[in-house]
N, C-alpha and C positions, 0 to 999 in steps of 0.2 A: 504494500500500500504506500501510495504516495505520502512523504511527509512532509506539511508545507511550513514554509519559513516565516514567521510575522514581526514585525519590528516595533515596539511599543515606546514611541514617546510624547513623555510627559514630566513635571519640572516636580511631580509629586513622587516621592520618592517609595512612598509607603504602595502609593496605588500600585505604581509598574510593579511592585512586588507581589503585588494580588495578584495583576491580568495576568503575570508572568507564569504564574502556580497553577492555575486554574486553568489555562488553555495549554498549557507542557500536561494538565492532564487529562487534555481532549485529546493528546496525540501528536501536538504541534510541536514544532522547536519554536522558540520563543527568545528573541534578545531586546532591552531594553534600550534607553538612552534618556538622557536627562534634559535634554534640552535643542531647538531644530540645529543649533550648529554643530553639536556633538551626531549629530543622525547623517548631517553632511559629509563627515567624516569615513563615513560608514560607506561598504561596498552595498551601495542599495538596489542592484541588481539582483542581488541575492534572496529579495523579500519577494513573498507572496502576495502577502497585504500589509498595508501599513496602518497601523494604531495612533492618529493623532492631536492631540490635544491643541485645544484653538490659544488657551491662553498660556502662552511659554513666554518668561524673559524679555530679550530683546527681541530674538524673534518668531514673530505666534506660529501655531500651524499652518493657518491663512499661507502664510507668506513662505513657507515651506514647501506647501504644497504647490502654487504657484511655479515654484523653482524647481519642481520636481516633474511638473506638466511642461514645462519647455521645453525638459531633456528628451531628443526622441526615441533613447535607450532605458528610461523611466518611464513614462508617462502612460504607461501600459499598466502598470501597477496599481491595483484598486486601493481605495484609501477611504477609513471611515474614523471622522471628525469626533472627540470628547469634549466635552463643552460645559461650563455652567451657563453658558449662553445659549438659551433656547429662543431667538424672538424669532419671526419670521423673517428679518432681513437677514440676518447670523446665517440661517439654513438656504435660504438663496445664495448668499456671500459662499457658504460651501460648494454648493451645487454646482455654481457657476466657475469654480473652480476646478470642477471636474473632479470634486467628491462625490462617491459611491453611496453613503449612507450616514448617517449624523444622529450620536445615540447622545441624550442631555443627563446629566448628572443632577442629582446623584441616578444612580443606574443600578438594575441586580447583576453581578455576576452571571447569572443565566440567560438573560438577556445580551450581555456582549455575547457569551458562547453560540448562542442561534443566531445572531445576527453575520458574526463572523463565520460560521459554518452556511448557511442561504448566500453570502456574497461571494464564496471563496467555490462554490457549486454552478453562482450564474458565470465567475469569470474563467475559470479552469476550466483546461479541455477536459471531458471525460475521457477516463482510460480506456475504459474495455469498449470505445468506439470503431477499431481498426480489429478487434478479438474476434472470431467466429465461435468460442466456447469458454465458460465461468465451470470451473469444475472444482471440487471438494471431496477424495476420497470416489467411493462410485457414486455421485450426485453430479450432475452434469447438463447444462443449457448450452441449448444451441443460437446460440442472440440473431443467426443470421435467419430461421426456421421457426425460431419460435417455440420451441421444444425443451419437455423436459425428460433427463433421463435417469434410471438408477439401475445399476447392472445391466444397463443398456435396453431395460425396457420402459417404455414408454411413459410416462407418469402426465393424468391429464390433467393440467390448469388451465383456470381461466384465464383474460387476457391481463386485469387484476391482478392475480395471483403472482401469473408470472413475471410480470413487471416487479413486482414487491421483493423477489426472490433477485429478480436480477440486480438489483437495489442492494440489497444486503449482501449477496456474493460476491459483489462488485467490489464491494472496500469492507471486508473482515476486518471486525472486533469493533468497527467505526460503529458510532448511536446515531440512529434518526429518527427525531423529534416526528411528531404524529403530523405535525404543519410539514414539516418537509418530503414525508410521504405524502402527503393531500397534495401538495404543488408537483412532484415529480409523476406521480399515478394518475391523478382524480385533476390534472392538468384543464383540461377541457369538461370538466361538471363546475357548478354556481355553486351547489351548496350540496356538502358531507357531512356525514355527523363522522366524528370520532370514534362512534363506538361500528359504523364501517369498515373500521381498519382495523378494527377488534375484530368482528368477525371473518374477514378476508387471511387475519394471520392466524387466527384458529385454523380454519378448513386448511391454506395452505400446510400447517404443522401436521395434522393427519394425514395429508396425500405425499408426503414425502420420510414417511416411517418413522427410523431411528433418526431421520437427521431433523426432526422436528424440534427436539431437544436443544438443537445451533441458533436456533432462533427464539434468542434469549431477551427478556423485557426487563430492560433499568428502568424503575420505578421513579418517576415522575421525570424521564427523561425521553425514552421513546424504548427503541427496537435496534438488535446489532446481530448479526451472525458471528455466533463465539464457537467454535468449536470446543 
């Protein structure tokens, strides 16, 4: 599984120590920095997404970000604004910057972790898009057919189903939030309940035996395929 790089600055010494702990335990590598001229410093090719605070020092995120959108070896790199500044001109002043998302303080912890897990989904390429099969042991999708298999027979899912499955085989041990299977599956429906995806990963856990067991639920977080 891919693991992506995020760069967290902010002039808050205690915070970066937070986001830093909390998202190295979604899976991320995580490096901090104190301040946008210490982040300049930095090989910033290197990030995935960048974490940044509006109000730093001499100079704010605003103004980082700016300088980050003119580089045409940067300017690719998604970026979501920390702010105690929530007005409406603040979040246009981001946007128009060519920030990706702008989450206002105070904030939960679980909330940067979906925000930055939904942004880092729309801008990354998917992996298993070039893959003609997601296999596990004898459990085995054919992404290009639409099939699934287990000792090479046949196992029938819905369209549902299999999607959900391709989802979770796709990036092992990874959690996704119930909202992020609604937007990747249920893409083209208005309105799901939750408890939809409740029963799509029941039935799916039956039709595919013992490896139902892989499809493990972190409690008030979502759904991961854990072997």
């Amino acid at each position: 599984m891919t693991q992506y790089r995020i760069l967290v600055t902010d002039d808050e010494e205690d915070l970066c120590e937070i986001l830093k702990f909390n998202l190295e335990t979604e899976g991320y590598i995580v490096d901090t920095a104190s301040s946008a001229e210490e982040a300049l410093t930095l090989n910033l090719q290197q990030y995935n997404l960048l974490l940044l605070d509006v109000m730093m020092g001499e100079m704010s995120g605003f103004k980082l970000a700016s300088i980050i959108k003119k580089d045409e070896q940067l300017r690719h790199i998604p970026i979501i604004f920390l702010t105690a500044r929530d007005s409406e001109n603040d979040k246009i002043t981001g946007f128009n910057l060519g920030g990706d998302d702008y989450i206002s303080k105070p904030f939960s912890i679980r909330e940067v972790q979906a925000r930055v897990k939904a942004l880092l989904r729309r801008t990354m390429p998917i992996e298993d898009d070039k893959k003609e099969e997601l296999q596990h042991e004898s459990l085995r999708i054919d992404l290009r057919r639409k099939k699934c298999y287990i000792d090479n027979n046949e196992i029938a899912l819905t369209k549902k189903e299999f999607e959900i499955l391709r989802m979770l085989l796709s990036h092992p041990r990874q959690v996704f939030s119930r909202e992020e299977i609604l937007s990747q599956v249920w893409s083209d429906e208005v309105y799901v309940l939750d408890r939809t995806i409740d029963v799509n990963i029941t039935r799916l856990r039956k039709k595919i035996g013992i490896y139902g067991k892989c499809i493990v639920t972190r409690v008030g977080y979502g759904y991961c395929f854990d072997a």
